[in-house]
Backbone atoms as SQL, in Angstrom:
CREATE TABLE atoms (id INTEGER PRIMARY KEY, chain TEXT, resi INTEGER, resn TEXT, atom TEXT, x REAL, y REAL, z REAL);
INSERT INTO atoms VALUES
  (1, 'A', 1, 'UNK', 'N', 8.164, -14.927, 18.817),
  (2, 'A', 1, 'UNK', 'CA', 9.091, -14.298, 17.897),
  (3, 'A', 1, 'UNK', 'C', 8.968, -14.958, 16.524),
  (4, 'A', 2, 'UNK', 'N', 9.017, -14.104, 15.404),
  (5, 'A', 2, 'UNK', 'CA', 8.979, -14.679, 14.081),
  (6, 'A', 2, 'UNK', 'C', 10.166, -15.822, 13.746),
  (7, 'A', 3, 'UNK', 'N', 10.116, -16.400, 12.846),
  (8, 'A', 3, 'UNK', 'CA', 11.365, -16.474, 12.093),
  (9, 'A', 3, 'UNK', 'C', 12.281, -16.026, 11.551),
  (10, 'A', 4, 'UNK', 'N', 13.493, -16.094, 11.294),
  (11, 'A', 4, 'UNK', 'CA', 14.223, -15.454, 10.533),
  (12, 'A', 4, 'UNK', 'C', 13.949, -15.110, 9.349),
  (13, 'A', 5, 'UNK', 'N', 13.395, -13.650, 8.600),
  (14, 'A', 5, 'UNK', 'CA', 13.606, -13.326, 6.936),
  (15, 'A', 5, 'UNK', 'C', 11.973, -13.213, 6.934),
  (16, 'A', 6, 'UNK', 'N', 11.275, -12.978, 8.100),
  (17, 'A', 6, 'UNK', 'CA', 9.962, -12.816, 7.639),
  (18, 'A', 6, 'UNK', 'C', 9.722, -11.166, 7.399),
  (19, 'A', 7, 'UNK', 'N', 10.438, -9.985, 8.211),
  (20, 'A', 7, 'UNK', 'CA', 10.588, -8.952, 7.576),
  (21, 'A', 7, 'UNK', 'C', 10.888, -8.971, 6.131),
  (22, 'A', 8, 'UNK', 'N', 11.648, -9.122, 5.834),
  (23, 'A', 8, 'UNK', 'CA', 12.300, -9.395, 4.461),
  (24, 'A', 8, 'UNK', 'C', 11.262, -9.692, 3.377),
  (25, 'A', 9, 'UNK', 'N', 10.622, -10.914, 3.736),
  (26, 'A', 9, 'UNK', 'CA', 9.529, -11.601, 3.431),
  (27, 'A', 9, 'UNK', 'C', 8.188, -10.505, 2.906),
  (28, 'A', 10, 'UNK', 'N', 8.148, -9.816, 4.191),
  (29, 'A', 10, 'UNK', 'CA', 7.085, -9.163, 3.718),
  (30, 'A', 10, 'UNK', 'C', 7.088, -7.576, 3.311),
  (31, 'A', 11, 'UNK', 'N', 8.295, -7.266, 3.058),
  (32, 'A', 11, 'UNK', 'CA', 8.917, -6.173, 2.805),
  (33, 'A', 11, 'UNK', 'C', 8.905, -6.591, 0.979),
  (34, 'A', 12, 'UNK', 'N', 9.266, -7.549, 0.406),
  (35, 'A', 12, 'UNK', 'CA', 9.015, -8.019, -0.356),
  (36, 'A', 12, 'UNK', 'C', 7.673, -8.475, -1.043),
  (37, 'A', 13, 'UNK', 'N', 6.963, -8.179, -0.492),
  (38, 'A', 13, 'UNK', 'CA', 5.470, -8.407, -0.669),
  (39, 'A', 13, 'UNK', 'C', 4.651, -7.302, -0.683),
  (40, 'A', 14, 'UNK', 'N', 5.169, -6.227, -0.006),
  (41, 'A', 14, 'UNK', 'CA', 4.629, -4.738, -0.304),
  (42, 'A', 14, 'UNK', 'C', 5.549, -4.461, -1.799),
  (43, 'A', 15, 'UNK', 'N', 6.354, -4.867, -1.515),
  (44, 'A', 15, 'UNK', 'CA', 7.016, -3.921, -3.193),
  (45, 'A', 15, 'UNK', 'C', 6.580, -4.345, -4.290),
  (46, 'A', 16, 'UNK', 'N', 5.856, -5.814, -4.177),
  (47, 'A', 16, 'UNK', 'CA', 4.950, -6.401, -5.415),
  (48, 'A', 16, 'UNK', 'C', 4.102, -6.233, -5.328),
  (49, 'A', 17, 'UNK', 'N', 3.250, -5.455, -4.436),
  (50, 'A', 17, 'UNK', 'CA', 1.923, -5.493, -4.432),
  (51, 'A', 17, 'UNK', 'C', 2.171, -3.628, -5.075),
  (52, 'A', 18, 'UNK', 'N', 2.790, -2.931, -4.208),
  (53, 'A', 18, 'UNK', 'CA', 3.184, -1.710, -4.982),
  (54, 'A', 18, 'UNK', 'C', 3.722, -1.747, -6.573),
  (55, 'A', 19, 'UNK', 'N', 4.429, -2.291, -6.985),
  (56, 'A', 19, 'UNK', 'CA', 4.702, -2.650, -8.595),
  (57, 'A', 19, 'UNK', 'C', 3.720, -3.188, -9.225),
  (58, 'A', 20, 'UNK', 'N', 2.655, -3.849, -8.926),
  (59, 'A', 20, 'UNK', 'CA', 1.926, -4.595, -9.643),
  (60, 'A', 20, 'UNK', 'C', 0.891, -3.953, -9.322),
  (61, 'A', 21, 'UNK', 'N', 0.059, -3.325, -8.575),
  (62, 'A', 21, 'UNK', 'CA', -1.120, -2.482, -8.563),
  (63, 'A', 21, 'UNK', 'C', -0.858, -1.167, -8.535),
  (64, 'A', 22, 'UNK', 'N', -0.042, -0.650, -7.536),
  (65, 'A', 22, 'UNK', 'CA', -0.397, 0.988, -7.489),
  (66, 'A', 22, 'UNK', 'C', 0.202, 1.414, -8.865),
  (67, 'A', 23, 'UNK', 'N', 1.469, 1.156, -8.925),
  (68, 'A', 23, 'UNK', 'CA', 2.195, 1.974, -10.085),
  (69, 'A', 23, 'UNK', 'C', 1.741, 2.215, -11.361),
  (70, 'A', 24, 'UNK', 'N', 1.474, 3.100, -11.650),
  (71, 'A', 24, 'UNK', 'CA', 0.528, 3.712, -12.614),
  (72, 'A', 24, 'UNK', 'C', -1.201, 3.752, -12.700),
  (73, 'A', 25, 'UNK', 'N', -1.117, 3.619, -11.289),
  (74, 'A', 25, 'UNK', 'CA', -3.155, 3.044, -11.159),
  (75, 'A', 25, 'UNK', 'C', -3.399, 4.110, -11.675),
  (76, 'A', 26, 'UNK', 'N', -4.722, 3.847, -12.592),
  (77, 'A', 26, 'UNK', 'CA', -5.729, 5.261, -13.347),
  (78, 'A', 26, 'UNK', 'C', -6.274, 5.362, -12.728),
  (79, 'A', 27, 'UNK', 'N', -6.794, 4.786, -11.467),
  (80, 'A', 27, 'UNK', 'CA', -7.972, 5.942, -10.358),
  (81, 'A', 27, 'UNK', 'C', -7.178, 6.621, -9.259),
  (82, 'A', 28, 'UNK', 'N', -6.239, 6.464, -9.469),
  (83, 'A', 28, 'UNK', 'CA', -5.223, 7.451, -8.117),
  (84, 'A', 28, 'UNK', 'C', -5.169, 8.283, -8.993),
  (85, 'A', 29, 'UNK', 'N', -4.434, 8.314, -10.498),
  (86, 'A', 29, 'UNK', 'CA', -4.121, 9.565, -11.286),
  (87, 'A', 29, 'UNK', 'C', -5.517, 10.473, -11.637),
  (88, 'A', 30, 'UNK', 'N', -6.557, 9.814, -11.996),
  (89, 'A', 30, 'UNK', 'CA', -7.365, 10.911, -11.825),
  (90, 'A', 30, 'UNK', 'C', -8.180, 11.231, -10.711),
  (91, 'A', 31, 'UNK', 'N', -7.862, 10.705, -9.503),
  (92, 'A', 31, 'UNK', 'CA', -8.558, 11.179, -8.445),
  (93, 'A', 31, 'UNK', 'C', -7.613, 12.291, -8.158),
  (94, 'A', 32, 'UNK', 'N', -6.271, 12.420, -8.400),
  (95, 'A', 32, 'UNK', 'CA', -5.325, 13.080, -8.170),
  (96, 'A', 32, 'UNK', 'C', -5.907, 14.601, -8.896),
  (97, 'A', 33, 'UNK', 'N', -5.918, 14.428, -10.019),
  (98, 'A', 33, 'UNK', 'CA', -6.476, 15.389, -11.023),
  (99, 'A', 33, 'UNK', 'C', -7.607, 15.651, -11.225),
  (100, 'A', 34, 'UNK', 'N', -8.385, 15.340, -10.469),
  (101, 'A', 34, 'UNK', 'CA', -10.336, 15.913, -9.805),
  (102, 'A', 34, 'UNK', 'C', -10.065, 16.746, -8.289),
  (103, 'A', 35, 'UNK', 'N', -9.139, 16.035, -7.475),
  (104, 'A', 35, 'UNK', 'CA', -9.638, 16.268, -5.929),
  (105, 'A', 35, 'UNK', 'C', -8.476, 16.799, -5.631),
  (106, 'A', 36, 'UNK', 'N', -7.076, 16.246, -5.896),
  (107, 'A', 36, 'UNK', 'CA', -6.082, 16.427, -5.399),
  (108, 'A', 36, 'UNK', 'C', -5.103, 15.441, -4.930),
  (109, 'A', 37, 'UNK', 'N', -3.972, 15.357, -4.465),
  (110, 'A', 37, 'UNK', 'CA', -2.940, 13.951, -4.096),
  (111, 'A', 37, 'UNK', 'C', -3.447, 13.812, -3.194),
  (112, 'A', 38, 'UNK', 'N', -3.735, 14.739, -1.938),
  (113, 'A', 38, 'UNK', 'CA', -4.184, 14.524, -0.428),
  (114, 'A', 38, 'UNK', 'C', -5.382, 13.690, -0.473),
  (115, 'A', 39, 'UNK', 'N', -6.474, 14.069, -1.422),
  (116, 'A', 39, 'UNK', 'CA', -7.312, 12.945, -1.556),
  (117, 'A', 39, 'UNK', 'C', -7.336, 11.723, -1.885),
  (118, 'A', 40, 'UNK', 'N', -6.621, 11.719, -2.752),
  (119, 'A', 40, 'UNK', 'CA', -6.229, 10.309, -4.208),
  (120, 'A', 40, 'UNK', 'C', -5.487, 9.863, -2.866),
  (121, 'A', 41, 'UNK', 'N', -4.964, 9.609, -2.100),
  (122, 'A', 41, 'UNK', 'CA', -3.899, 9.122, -1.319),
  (123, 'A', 41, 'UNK', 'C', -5.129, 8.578, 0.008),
  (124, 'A', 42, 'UNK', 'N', -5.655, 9.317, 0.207),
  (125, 'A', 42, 'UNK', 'CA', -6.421, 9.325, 1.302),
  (126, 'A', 42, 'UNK', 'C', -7.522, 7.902, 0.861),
  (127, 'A', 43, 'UNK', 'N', -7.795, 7.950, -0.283),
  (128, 'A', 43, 'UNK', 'CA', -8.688, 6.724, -0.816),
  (129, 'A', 43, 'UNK', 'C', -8.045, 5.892, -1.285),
  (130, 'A', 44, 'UNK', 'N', -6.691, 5.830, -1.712),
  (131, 'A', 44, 'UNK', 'CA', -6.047, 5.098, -1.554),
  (132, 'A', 44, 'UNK', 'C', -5.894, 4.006, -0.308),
  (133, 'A', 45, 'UNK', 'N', -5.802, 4.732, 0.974),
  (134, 'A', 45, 'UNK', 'CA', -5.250, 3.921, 2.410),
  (135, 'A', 45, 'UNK', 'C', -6.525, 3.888, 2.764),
  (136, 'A', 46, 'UNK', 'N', -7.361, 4.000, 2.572),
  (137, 'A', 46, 'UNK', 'CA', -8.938, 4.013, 3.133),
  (138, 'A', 46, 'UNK', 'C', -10.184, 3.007, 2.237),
  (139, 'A', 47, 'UNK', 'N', -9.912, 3.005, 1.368),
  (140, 'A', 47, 'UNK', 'CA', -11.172, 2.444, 0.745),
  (141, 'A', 47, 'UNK', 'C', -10.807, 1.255, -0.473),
  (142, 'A', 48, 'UNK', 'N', -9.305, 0.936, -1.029),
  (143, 'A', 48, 'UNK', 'CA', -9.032, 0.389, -1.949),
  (144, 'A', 48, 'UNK', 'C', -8.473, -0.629, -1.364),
  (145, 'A', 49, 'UNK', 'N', -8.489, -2.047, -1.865),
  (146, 'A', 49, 'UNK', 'CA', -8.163, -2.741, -1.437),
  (147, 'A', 49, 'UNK', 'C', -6.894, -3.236, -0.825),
  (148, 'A', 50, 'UNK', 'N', -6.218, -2.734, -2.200),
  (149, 'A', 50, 'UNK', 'CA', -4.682, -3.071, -2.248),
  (150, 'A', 50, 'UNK', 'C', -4.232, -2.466, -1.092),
  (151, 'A', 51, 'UNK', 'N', -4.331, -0.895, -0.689),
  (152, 'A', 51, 'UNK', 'CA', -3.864, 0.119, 0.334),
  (153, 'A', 51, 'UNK', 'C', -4.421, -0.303, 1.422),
  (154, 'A', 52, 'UNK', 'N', -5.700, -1.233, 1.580),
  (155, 'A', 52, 'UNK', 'CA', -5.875, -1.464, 3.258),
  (156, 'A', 52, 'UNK', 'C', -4.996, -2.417, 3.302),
  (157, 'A', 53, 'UNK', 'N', -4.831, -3.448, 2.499),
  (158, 'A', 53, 'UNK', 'CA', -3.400, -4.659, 2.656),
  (159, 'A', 53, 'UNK', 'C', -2.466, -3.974, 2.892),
  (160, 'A', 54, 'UNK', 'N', -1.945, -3.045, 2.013),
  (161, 'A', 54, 'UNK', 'CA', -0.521, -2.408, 2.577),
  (162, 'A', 54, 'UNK', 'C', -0.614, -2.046, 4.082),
  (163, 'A', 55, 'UNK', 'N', -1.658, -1.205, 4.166),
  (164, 'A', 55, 'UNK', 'CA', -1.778, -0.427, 5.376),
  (165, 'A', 55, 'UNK', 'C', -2.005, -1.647, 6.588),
  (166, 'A', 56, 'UNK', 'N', -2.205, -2.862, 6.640),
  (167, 'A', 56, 'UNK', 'CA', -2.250, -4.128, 7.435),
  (168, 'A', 56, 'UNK', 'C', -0.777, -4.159, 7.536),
  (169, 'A', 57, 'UNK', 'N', -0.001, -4.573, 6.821),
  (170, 'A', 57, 'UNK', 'CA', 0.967, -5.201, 6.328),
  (171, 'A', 57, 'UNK', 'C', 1.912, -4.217, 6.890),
  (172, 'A', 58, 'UNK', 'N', 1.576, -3.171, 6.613),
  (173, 'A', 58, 'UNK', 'CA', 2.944, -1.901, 7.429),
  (174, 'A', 58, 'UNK', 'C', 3.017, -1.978, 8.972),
  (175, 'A', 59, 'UNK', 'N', 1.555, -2.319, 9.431),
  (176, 'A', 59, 'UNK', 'CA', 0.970, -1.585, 11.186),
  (177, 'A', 59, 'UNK', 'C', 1.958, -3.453, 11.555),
  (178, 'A', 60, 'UNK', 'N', 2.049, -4.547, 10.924),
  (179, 'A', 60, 'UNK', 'CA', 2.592, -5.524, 11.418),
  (180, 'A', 60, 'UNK', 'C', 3.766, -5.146, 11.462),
  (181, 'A', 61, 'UNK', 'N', 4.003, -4.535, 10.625),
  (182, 'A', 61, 'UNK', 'CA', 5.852, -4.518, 10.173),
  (183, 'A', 61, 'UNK', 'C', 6.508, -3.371, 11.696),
  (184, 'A', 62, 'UNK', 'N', 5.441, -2.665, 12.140),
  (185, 'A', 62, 'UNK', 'CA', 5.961, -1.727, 13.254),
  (186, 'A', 62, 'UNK', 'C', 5.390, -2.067, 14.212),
  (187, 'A', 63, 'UNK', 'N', 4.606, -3.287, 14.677),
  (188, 'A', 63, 'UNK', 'CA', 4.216, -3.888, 15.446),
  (189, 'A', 63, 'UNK', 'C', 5.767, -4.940, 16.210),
  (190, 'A', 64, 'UNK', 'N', 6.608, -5.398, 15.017),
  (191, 'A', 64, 'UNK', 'CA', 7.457, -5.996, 15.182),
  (192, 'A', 64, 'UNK', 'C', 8.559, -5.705, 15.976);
C-alpha cells in the first residue's frame, strides 16, 4: 500500500505537466488543423513524450 497523499502527489504532477507542456502546444494545434482533434489527440497519447508520461501516470492512478 502507498503512503498517504501519494494520489494527491501525483494528481499534482499531471496538472503540471498538463500546464506546462500541453497547454497551448503548437503541434497539437496544428495537427488539430491538418488532420483533425481525433488525430492531434491520438499523437498526443501515442508518440509524444509528455502524453506517454501522462498516459503511465493515469494507468497507475487506476491501478490504485
Amino acid at each position: 500500500m502507498r503512503e498517504k497523499g501519494h494520489k494527491k502527489r501525483m494528481y499534482k504532477q499531471v496538472d503540471h505537466l498538463l500546464s506546462t507542456y500541453c497547454q497551448g502546444c503548437f503541434l497539437h494545434k496544428q495537427l488539430a488543423a491538418d488532420h483533425g482533434r481525433r488525430y492531434a489527440h491520438r499523437f498526443c497519447i501515442t508518440q509524444c513524450t509528455v502524453g506517454e508520461q501522462l498516459r503511465r501516470m493515469g494507468n497507475q492512478l487506476n491501478d490504485e
